[in-house]
N, C-alpha and C positions, 0 to 999 in steps of 0.2 A: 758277236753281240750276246750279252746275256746280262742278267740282273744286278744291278750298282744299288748295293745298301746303302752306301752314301748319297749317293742320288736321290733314292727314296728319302731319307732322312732328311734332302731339303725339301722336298714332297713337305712332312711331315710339319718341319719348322715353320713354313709359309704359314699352314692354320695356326696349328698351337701358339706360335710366338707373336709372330707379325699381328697376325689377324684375332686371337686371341677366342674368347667366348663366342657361338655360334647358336641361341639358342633356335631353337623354330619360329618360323616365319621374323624372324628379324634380319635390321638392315644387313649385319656382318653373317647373318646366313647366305642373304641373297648376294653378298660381295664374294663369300667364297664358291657360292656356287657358279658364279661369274667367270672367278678363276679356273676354277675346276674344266668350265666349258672352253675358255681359252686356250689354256691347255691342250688338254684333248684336241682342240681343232688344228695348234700347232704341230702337232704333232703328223697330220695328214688323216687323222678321222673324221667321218662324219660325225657331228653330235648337235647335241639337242639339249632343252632345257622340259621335264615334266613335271608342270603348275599343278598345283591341286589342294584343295581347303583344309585345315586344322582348324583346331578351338584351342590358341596357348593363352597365357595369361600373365600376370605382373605381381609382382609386389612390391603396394605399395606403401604401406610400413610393418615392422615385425618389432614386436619387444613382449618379454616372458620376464615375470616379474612375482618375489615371493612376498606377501600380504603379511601372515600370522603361519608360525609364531614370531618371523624375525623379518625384515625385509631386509631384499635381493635383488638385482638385476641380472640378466639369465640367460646368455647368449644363445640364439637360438634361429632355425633357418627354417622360416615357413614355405607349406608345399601351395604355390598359388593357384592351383586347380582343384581343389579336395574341399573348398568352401573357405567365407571368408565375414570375419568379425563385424565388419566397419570398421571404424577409424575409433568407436567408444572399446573395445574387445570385451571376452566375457570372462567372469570373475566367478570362479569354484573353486569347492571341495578337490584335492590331487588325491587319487584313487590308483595304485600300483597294483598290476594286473602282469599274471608272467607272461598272459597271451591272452590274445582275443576270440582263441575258440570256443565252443558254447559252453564250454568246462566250466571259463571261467568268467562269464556274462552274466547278469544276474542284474534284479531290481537295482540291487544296491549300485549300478553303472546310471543310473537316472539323474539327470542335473550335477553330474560330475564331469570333471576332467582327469582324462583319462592319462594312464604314461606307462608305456611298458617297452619292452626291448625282444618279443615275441614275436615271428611271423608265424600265420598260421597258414596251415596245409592249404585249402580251399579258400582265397583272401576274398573271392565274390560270397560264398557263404557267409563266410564270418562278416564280413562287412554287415550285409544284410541281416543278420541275428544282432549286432552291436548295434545299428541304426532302431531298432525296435524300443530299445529299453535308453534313446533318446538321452547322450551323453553331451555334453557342450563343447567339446575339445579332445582332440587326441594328440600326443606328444609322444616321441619314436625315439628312444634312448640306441645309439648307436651302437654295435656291438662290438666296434674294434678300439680299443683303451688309446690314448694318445693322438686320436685322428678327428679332423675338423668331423662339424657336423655335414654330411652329403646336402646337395641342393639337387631335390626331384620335385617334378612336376606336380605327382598326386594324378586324378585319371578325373575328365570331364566326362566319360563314359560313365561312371562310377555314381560320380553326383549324381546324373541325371537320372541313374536308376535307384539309389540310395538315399537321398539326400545330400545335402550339403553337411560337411564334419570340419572343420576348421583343424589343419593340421601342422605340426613342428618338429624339427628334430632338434635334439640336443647329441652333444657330445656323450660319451661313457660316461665320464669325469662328473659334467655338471648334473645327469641322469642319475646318478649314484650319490653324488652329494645332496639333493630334492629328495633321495627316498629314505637316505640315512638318517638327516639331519629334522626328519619331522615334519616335513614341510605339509601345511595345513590347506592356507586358503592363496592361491594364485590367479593372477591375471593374465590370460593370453591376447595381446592384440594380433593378429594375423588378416590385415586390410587387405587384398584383393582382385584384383578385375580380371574376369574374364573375355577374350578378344577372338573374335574370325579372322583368320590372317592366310595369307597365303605363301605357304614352302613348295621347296624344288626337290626334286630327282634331275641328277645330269648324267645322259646316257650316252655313248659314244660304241661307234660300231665299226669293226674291221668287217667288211663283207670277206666269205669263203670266196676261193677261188676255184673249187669245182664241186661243193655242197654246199653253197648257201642257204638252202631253206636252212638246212641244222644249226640253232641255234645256242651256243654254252655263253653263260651271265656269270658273270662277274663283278662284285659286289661290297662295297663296306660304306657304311655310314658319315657323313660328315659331322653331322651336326651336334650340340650340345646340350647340358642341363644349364641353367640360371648360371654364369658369373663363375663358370668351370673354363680352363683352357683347353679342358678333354685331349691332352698330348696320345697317351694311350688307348683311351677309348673315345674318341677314334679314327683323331688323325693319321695314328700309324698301319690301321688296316685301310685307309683311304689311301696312304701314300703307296702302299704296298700293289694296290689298284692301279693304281695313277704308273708305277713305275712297268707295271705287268704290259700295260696298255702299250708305252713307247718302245719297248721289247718286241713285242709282237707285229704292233709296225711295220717294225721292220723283215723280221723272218717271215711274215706271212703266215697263212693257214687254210685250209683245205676247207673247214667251215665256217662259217659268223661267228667271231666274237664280240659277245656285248658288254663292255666295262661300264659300271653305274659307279654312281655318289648318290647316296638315298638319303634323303631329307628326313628330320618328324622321327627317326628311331627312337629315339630318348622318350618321344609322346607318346609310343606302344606303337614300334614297326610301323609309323603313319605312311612313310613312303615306301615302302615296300609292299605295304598290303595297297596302296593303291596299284602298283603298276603290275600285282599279282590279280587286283578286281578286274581292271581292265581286259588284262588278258582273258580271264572267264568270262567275263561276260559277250569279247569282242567276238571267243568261241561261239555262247550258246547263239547269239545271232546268226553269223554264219549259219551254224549244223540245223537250224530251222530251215532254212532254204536247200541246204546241201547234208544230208547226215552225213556224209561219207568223206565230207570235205577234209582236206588238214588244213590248221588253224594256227596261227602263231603258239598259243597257247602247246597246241602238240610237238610241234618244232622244235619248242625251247626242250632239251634235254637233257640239261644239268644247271643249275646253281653253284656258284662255290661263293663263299660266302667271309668276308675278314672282318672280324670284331674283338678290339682288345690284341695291341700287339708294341711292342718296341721294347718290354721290360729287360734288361739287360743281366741279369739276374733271375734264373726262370724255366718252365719246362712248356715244351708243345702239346697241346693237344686239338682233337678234330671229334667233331659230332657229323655223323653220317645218317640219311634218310634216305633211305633207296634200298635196291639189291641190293645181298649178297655180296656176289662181285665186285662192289662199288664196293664196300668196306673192306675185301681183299687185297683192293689193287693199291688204296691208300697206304695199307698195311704192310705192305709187299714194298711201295716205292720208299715207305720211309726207312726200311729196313736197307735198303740197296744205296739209298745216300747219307745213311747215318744223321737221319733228321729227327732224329725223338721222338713220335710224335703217337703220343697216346690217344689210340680210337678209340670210340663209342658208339653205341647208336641210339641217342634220344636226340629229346625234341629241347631244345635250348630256348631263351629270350633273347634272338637276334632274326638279322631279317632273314636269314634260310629258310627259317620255318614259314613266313608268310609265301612262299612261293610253292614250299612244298604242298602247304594247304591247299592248291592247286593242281596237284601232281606232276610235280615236277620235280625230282631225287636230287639230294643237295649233301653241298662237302661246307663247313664251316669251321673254321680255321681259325683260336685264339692259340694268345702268350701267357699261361701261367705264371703269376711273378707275386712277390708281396707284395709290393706296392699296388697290386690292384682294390686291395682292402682300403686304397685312398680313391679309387676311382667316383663320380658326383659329384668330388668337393675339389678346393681349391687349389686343393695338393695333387691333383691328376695334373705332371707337369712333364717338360723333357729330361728335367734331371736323371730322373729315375730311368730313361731309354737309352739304347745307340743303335747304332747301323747295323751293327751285328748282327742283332734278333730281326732286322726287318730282313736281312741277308737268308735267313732259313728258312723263313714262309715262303719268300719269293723264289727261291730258288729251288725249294719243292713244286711248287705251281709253276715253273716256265716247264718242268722237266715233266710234269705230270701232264699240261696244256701239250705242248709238242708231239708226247708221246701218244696221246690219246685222243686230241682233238686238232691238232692245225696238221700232221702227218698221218693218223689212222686210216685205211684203208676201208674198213665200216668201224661205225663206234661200236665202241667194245661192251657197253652198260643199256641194260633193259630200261625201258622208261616206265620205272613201276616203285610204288610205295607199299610196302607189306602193310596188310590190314591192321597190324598190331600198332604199328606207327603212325597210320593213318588215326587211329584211335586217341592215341597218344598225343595227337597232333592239334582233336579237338577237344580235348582235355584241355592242355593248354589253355588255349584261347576261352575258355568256358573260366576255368576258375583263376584268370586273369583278368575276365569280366572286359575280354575284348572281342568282338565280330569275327568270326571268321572273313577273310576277304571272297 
């Protein structure tokens, strides 16, 4: 028995093709997470479904349109959480800004709409320095020439602490022609709704056979942006999940493994940072009665993490939080199966880091590819993947899981996060203007 990239790959085609867009708390969420549970239970695990609240939202109409000097219609992909026009939209002054940090803020940002192709360093700063001087509109000029405009959410976090900004992206193309061609006075309509819904985590478990408390999580996101097929990100680290889990199955292993499908990533790690709260909190209860106790929370002693995989065309790489060790051993295995696979050790925008937040040391595992410069939009497809690339994550991860968690005789990795990361970690979450969990 060992890992079928082909296998995986129909893993992958069930979301991406059949089942298609996934976004949060909707119906084709909760159908794949359905599947997902199906699955896994066919498979002879136990599993579960874990319910838990977002704020997603809709949109319910979009059109960017140029006034004076010349009119234009203006293709354009509103973010449905970052604030919303009504159904009249607002009509300004178009003000080109290379970025929104304080550099380049200023009065003259007042009753304008905004358009620039800038990220800035600290986006909860800048946010909150750009919300002061009370713009009417902000419009996101894409950075990569030739590729749809991305469909992102925008942050309900955000608004609630900034106000409401009514936001768009355009293409490179159309973002370049607006700023070349003079464009004066524009109308954005960007209509709206925000909704309480409810998304899934689907968690399945192989109990240890002679250390079950020790718990290793395994993990990649299902879900989607707005009207994305998300082939890449992130049915192929889901599939890669899904194929790991039947795998193991079978061989067995010596401790608990926990395979997830995390809901709400695309909404800023919503599922992940839930079943990372959970566990904190289900700790501090405990240790109030018991200080000495162990907690699931302490049990759990690794993360690994898949986000971003199938590019066919592409290099490996791995973001590590933990010891030492732990970045050695990655480094060490890929070296011994000729798996590519360039480490690091920071703190990435996937759900590793919501667990680690928690102290719990994490391996997180994408596919480098061009095509991920299309990933949001409509063009995150299977075209672009094959069996292949899902054949090398996985087959690093049965060899790595075997070695060190379903056959190890003690686990070989401290359960520790270097203060520097930990650091790093709440960085992060701070000037992404998300909660730590």
């Amino acid at each position: 028995m060992s890992f079928d990239g082909e296998n995986a790959f129909k893993y992958l085609k069930k979301m991406a093709v059949e089942v298609g867009t996934r976004p949060s708390g909707s119906a084709l969420e909760k159908k794949t997470a359905d599947w997902i549970l199906s699955e896994f239970k066919k498979m002879g695990l136990r599993a579960w479904i874990d319910e838990f609240e977002v704020t997603s939202g809709r949109v319910i109409s979009q059109k960017l349109e140029v006034i004076k000097p010349y009119k234009a219609d203006v293709g354009c992909e509103v973010m449905p959480l970052s604030g919303s026009t009504g159904s009249e939209g607002v009509t300004g002054e178009l003000l080109y800004l290379d970025n929104y940090d304080e550099e380049y803020v200023t009065e003259e940002v007042e009753g304008k709409i905004i358009i620039t192709s800038g990220q800035p360093a600290d986006r909860d700063k800048a946010l909150r320095l750009l919300m002061k001087h009370k713009p009417l509109a902000l419009i996101f000029i894409e950075t990569t020439p030739k590729a749809m405009a991305k469909n992102l959410w925008g942050s309900p976090l955000a608004k609630k602490k900034h106000g409401s900004l009514p936001t768009a992206r355009v293409t490179f193309e159309d973002g370049l022609k607006l700023v070349q061609s003079g464009a004066i006075l524009i109308r954005l309509v960007a209509e709206t709704e925000d909704r309480s819904v409810k998304s899934w985590n689907v968690v399945s478990e192989l109990k240890g056979s002679t250390l079950p408390d020790e718990i290793i999580l395994v993990g990649g996101h299902y879900d989607t942006v707005l009207e994305v097929s998300g082939a890449g990100d992130n049915a192929g680290g889901t599939a890669i999940v899904m194929e790991l889990a039947r795998i193991f199955e079978k061989i067995g292993s010596k401790r608990t493994i926990r395979f997830a499908a995390w809901g709400s990533e695309e909404l800023g790690l919503l599922g992940s940072r839930s079943y990372a709260t959970k566990l904190r909190e289900g700790s501090e209860v405990a240790k109030k009665e018991n200080e000495n106790m162990m907690t699931e929370l302490d049990n759990t002693l690794l993360c690994i993490n898949l986000d971003v995989h199938g590019g066919l065309i592409g290099t490996n790489s791995s973001n590590v939080l933990g010891p030492p060790e732990l970045t050695a051993a990655v480094k060490i295995l890929s070296k011994e199966l000729g798996s590519g696979i360039k480490v690091s050790e920071s703190v990435g925008s996937t759900d590793s880091t919501s667990l680690s937040a928690v102290g719990i040391p994490s391996i997180s595992l994408s596919r480098g590819t061009p095509t991920n410069s299309l990933m949001h939009s409509r063009e995150d497809a299977v075209q672009w993947l094959a069996p292949s690339a899902l054949q090398v994550h996985g087959a690093f991860l049965e060899k790595f899981l075997t070695r060190y968690v379903a056959k190890a005789i003690a686990f070989p990795f401290e359960r520790a996060i270097p203060e520097k990361q930990k650091k790093d970690i709440e960085d992060y979450f701070k000037k992404a203007g998300r909660k730590l969990p």
